[in-house]
N, C-alpha and C positions, 0 to 999 in steps of 0.2 A: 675289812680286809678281804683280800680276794685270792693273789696267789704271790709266790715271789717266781722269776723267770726268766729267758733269756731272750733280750730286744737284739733286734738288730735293723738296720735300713740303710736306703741309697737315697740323696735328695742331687737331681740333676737340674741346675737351674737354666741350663740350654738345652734339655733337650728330657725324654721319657726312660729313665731307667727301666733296665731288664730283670722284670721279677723273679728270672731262671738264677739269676744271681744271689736274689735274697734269698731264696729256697736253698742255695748251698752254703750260706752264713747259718742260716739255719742249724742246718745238718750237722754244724760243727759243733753244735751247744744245745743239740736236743735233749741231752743228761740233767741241763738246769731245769729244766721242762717239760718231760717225757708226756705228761696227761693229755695234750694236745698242743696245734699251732696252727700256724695258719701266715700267709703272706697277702698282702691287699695294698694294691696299685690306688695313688689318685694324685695321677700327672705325675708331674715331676717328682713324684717324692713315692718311694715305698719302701713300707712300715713289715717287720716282720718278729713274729715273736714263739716263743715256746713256755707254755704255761706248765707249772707245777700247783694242782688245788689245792687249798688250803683254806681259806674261809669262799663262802657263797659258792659251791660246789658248780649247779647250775646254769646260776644267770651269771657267773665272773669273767664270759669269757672277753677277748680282746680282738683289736682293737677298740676302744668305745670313743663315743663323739658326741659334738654337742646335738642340740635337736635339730640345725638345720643341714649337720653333715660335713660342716667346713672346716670343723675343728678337731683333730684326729690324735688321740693316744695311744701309746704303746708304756708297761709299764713292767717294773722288775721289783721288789721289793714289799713292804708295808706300812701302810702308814695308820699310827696307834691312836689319832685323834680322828677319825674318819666319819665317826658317829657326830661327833660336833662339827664336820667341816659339812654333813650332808643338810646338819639343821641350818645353818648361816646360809645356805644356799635357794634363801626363799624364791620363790617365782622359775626356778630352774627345775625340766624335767629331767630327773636322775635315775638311770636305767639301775636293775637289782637292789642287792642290799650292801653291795661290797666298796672296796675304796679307791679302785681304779675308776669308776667312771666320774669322780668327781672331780679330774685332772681338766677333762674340753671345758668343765663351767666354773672352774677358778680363773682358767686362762680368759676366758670372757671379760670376766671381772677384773682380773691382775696383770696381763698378759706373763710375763718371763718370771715377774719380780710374786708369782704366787707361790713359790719356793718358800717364803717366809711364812705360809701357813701351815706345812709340814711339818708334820713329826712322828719319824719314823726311820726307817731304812729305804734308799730308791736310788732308782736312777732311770731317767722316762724322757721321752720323745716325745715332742707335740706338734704335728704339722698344722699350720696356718695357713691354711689354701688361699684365701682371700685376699692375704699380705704376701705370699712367697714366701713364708719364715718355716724355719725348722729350727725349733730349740729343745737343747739337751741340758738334762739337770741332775743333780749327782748330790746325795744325802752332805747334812753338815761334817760330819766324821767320815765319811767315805767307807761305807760298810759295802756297798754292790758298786762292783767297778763298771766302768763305763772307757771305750777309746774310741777314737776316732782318728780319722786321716782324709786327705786328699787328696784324686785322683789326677794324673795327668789330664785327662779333659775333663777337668775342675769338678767332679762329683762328687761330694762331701757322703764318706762312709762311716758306720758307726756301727760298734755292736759290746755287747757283755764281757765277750771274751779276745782277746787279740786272734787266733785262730779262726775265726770267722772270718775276720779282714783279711787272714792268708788263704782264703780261699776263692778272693777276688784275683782274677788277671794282671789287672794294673797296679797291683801296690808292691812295690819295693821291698824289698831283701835284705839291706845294709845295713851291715851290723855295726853298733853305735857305739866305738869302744873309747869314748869317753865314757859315755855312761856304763858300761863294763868295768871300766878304772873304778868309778865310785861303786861297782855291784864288789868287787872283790874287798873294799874297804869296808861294807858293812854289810854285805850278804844281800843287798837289795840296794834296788835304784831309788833313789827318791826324788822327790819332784815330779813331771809332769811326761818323762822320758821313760821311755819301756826296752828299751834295749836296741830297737830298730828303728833308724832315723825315719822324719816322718809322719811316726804313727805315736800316737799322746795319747797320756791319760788327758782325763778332764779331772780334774785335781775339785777335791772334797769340796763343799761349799761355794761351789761355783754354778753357774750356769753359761752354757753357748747359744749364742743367737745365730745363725748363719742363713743371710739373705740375697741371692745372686752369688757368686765367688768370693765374696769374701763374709767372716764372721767375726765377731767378736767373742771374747771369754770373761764374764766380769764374775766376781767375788761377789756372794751377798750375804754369807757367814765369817767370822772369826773367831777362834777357839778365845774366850776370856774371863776373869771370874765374872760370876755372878755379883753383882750390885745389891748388897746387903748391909744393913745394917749391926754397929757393934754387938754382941750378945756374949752370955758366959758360954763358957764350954757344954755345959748338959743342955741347954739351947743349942749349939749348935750342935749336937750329936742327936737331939729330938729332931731336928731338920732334917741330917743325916738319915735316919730312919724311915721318917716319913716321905723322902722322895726317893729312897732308893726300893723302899717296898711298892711303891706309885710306879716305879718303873717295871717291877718285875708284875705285879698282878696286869700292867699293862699287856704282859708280852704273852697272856694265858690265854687270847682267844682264839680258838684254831677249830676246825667241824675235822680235824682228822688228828691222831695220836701224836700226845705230844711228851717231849719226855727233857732229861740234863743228862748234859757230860760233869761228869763230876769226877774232878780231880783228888779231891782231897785235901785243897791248898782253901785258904781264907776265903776266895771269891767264891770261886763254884759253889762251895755249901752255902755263903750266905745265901746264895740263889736258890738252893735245891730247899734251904729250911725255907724261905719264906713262900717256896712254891708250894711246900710240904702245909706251910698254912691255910693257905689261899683254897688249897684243892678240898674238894669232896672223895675223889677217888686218889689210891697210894701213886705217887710220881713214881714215872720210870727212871731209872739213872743206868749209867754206862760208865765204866771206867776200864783205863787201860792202862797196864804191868807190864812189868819186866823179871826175868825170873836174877838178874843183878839188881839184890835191894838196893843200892846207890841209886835206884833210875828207879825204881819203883813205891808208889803211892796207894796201893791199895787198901794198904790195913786204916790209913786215916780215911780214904772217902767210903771204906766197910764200916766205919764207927760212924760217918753222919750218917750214910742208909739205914744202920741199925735206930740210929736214935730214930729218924724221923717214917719209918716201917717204911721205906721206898720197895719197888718191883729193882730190884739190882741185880745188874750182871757185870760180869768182869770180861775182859778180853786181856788175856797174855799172850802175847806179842811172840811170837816165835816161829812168824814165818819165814820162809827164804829171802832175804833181801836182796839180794842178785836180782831174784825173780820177781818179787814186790818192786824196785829202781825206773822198770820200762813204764809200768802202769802210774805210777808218781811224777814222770817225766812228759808224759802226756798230756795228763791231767795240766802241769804247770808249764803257759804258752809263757811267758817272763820271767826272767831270771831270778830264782830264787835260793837262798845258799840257807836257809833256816828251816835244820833238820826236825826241829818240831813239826815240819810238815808230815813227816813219815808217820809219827803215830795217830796225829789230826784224821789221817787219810784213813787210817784204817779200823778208828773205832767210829769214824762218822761212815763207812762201809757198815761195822758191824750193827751202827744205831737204827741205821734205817731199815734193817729187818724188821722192825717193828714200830718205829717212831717216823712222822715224815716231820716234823718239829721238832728241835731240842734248845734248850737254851743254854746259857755259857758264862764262866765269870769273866771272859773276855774284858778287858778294860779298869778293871778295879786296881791295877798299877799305876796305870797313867791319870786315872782319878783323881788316886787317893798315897799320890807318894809311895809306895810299893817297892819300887826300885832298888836294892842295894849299891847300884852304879849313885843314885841320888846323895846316901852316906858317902861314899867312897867320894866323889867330888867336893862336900864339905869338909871332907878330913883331907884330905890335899889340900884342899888350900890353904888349911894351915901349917904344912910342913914346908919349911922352909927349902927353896931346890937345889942350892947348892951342897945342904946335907943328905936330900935326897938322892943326887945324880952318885954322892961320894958312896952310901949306902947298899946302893944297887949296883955300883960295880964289885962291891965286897961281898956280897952276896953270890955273882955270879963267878967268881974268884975262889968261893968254896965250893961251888958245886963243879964246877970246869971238870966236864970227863965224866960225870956221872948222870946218871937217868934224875933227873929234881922231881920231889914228892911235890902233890899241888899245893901243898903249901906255901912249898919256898913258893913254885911258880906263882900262886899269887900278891905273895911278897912283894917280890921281884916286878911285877905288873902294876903293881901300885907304886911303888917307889919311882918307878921312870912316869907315873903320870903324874904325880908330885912333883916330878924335875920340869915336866914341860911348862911352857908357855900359858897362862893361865885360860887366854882364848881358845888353846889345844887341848885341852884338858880333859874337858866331853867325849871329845872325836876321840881322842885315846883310847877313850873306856868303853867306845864303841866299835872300836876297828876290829875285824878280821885280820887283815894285811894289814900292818903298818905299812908306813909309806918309803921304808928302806927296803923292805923285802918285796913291794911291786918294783921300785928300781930293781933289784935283782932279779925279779921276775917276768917283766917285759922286755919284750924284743924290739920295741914299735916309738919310734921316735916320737918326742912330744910328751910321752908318759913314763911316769904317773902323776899326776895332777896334786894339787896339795889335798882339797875334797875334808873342810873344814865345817864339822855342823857349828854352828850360832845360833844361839839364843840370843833371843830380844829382850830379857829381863833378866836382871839378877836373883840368885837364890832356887829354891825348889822349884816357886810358881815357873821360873823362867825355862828351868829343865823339862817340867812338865811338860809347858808348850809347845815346845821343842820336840818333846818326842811326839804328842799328838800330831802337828805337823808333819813329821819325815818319820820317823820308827812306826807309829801306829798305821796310815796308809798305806805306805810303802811294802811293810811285812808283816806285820798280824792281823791285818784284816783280810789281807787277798790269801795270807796263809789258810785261815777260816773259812774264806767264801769259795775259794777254788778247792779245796780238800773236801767240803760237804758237801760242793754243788757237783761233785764229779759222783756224788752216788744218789742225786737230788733229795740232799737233806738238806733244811733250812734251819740256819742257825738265828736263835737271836740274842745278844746282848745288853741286857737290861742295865746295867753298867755303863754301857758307851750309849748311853740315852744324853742329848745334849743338856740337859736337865742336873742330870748327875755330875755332866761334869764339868761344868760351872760351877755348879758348889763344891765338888772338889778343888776347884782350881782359890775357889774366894775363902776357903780356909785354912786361921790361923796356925804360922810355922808349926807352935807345939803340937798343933794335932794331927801333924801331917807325918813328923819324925821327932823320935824322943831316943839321943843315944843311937844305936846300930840300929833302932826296929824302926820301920816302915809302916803306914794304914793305920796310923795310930789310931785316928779316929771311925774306921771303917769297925777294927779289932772293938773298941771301946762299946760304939752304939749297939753292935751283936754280942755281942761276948756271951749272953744268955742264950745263945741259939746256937751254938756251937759245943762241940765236947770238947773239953780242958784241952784236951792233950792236940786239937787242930787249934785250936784257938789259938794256941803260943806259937803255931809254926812259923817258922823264917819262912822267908820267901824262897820258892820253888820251881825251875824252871819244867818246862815239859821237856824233860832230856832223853838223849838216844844214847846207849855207849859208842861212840864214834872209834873209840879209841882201838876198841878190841874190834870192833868190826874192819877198820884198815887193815889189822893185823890178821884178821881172820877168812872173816865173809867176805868183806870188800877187796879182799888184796890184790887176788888175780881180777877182776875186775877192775880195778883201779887202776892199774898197771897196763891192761891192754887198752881201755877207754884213753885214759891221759895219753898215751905214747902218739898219738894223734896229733902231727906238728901245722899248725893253723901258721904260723909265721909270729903269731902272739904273743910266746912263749917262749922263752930259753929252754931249749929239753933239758940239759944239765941240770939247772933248776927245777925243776918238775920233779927229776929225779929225786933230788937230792933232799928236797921233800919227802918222796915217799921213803926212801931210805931212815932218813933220820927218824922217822917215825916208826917204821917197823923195826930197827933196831932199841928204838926204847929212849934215840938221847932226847928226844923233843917229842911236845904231843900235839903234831899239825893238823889232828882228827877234822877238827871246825873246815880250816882253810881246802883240805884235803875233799870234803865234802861240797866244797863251792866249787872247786875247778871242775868235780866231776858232775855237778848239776850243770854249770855253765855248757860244758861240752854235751852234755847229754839232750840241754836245749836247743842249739845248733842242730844237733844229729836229727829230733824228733819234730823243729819246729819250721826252724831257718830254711833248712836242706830239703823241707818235705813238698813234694809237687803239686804246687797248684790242681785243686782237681775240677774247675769248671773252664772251658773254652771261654777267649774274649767273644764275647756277644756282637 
């Protein structure tokens, strides 16, 4: 390994792009990569990057090439099998010790299709001088984002972060309010759309060939179980074990301080115990509180530090968020409504005081069944919906005129997704915005869109997919990588190793949910390694109180930010939101917190001026 960091470049296949250019993609994403960087022209095509060290200190740095020069990497990420890719690379001169330079002499061998010898987290560039090709490649999970666009005189841009691209002349501004319609339904866009027409993600397990004006984008992953054989259950909890400790001792090699966020919830400790094994010196751990126990997890991730003698610190959360909103707003160039970013942001600040590594239980829901949306769409479907639809209007028949405790409310939430359509049923338990209240809420003909996730398979596995697909890319991974990469900490998730979660995906229903509980088998194989009282926790979101902040913190802000009429919006509506929420009868905290991320991206991203001349 060498470093994880921020790429960026210009491939002009008529003519020599302007390096003054990359040097200000640069600029925009120096945070991922503060250690050094560097910009390098060859012809048509320049490659620009910002490295953050992390293994081979010295020799790691970038671009690297193959021996005769033609072959040219740019790379972000790490890849865990690097020592075996450097031994398979007989007869190849391989510069350092690290795992970027063995990206120009896979291509030699593989050309596009060497994606399938990775494993790790990436996303990297490879100019083919010889051919005219420029290909972009993006991990099987999509942990390091990557985007891209095209230039009015056809110059195919790319970089780390969307912000970079807006610091080009020629790229476009249009805000894409389709894709807006489906960000207010689930707090993120999903799919291949970032909010401004145009400009693409490169969607997880894919790769881009792009040669003269036009490219191609082909698949050469997909999320599926693993191909296993029948076994009993303590069999497949020994597997469990054995590949998910395979995955964390993988993620310990680093020449610089490496530490975990630890929550307190199932995942993170199983990570921090078995890092706690692995290590000769005590792990550092971080966690972050809230002084409202409702939102705060301290006292369980204080009981796995204690067991396992971690270096632990806590961060209690009690700064201005007014003041904290601009600096979070920055940070995130695509629209993002999942206020788990606010505290992400500020104990991977506080981590990297002293860690430039930390790892995360990131992923051990969509693994390993986790979900309680996963229960809740089983038990819908066995309620019948026309007793459901009866149910729930009797429910909001008693509360009519009073502030509902979350109970009722999520009563009442489950009973209407028990009445829907059983293809709807998902997207219900995922919406933000139902799709009655963006009709209310738009002003803009045409929407709101229906914006219906689908699953390809019946049962959990199918859910699971599902979310890996669209919930995991879409918003907890760029949640992660943009909230740590904005103080250049690198996170890594042992968990969303493609390893893990395949065999999460290829095990049997009962070990995946038993009853209301989740991780059956994640809880089962550790259960020794955890203290009693984590070990039986439900599932736990990383939550903010939204509710009290509308009414508090957030209020006069809210109020003067929203009052901002885009054409987008009913003001009425808007209001009428915040109203009902500060008076108590409804809690639109969630939703409330997406209109003002949305708008606050506009203000900080959309609206902000181009700062390089067209060349």
């Amino acid at each position: 390994m060498s470093s994880v960091c921020g790429i960026a470049g210009l491939y002009s296949p008529n003519g020599t792009p302007n390096p003054e250019l990359v040097d200000a993609m640069r600029a925009a994403i120096v945070h991922r990569g503060p250690d050094e960087g560097s910009t390098d022209a060859f012809g048509a095509c320049v490659l620009g990057h910002q490295r953050l060290r992390v293994i081979d200190l010295e020799t790691g740095s970038q671009p690297v090439t193959n021996e005769t020069g033609d072959v040219v990497a740019v790379f972000n990420g790490e890849l865990y099998n690097f020592a075996a890719l450097r031994s398979e690379l007989v007869g190849h001169e391989i510069r350092g010790t690290g795992d970027t330079p063995v990206l120009p002499h896979l291509y030699e061998e593989d050309g596009p299709q060497l994606v399938h010898r990775l494993r790790g987290m990436f996303a990297f560039a490879v100019w083919d001088a010889a051919r005219g090709r420029l290909v972009l490649g993006r991990d099987r999970l999509g942990k390091k984002p990557l985007v891209w666009t095209r230039l009015p005189d056809g110059t195919l841009a790319f970089a780390s972060e969307l912000k970079a691209l807006l610091r080009l002349p020629g790229v476009e501004r249009e805000v894409d309010l389709c894709a807006i319609d489906e960000y207010l339904s689930f707090q993120y866009i999903p799919g291949d759309r970032t909010g401004l027409r145009g400009i693409h993600r490169l969607l997880p397990g894919h790769v881009l060939v792009a040669e003269g004006e036009t490219q191609r984008v082909e698949r050469y992953w997909t999320p599926a179980p693993a191909s296993l054989s029948s076994r009993s259950n303590e069999e497949w909890l020994e597997l469990v074990r054995e590949t998910v400790r395979e995955a964390v001792e993988l993620r310990l090699t680093a020449d610089v301080p490496l530490g975990a966020l630890l929550s307190g919830g199932i995942d993170s400790s199983i990570v921090v115990a078995l890092m706690a094994q692995a290590s000769t010196q005590p792990v550092r751990t971080f966690t972050v509180g809230f002084e409202d126990e409702r939102y705060d997890e301290r006292e369980y991730a204080r009981a796995v530090a204690d067991r396992y003698g971690t270096v632990h610190e806590e961060l209690a959360i009690e700064a201005d968020v007014a003041e904290t909103l601009p600096r979070l707003a920055a940070a995130f160039d695509e629209p993002l409504g999942d206020e788990a970013a606010f505290p992400t942001f500020l104990i991977s600040e506080q981590a990297r005081r002293h860690v430039t590594v930390a790892l995360t239980g990131d992923g051990g829901d969509e693994s390993f069944a986790g979900y309680e949306r996963y229960v809740a769409h089983r038990l819908a479907a066995g309620f019948p919906s026309p007793a459901a639809r009866l149910a729930a209007r009797a429910v909001r028949r008693t509360t009519s005129g009073r502030e509902p405790r979350s109970a009722v409310v999520r009563a009442t939430r489950f009973l209407d997704i028990a009445a829907s359509p059983r293809e709807a049923r998902y997207t219900r338990l995922m919406e933000v915005f139902p799709r009655e209240l963006r009709a209310q809420l738009w002003a803009v003909d045409g929407l709101p869109g229906e914006n219906l996730l689908r699953a390809s398979a019946r049962g959990i596995a199918g859910l699971q997919l599902l979310d890996v697909e669209t919930y995991l890319p879409g918003d907890l991974l760029p949640k992660a990588d943009i909230a740590s990469m904005a103080h250049s900490l690198e996170l890594r998730s042992p968990l969303l190793d493609h390893r893990v979660v395949e065999l999460g995906l290829a095990l049997p229903p009962s070990l995946k949910t038993r009853g209301i509980t989740g991780k059956v088998a994640l809880r089962r194989a550790f259960t020794h390694e955890l203290p009693p009282r984590v070990a039986k926790r439900g599932k736990t979101g990383f939550g903010v109180p939204l509710g009290r902040w509308f009414r508090e913190d957030l209020r006069e802000l809210a109020r003067d930010v929203l009052a901002n009429d885009r054409g987008w919006f009913r003001p009425a509506e808007v209001t009428r939101l915040l109203d009902d929420h500060e008076s108590g009868r409804a809690d639109h905290g969630h939703r409330l917190w997406c209109l003002l991320m949305l708008e606050l991206w506009v203000r900080e991203h959309v609206e902000a001026p181009t700062l390089v001349a067209a060349a």
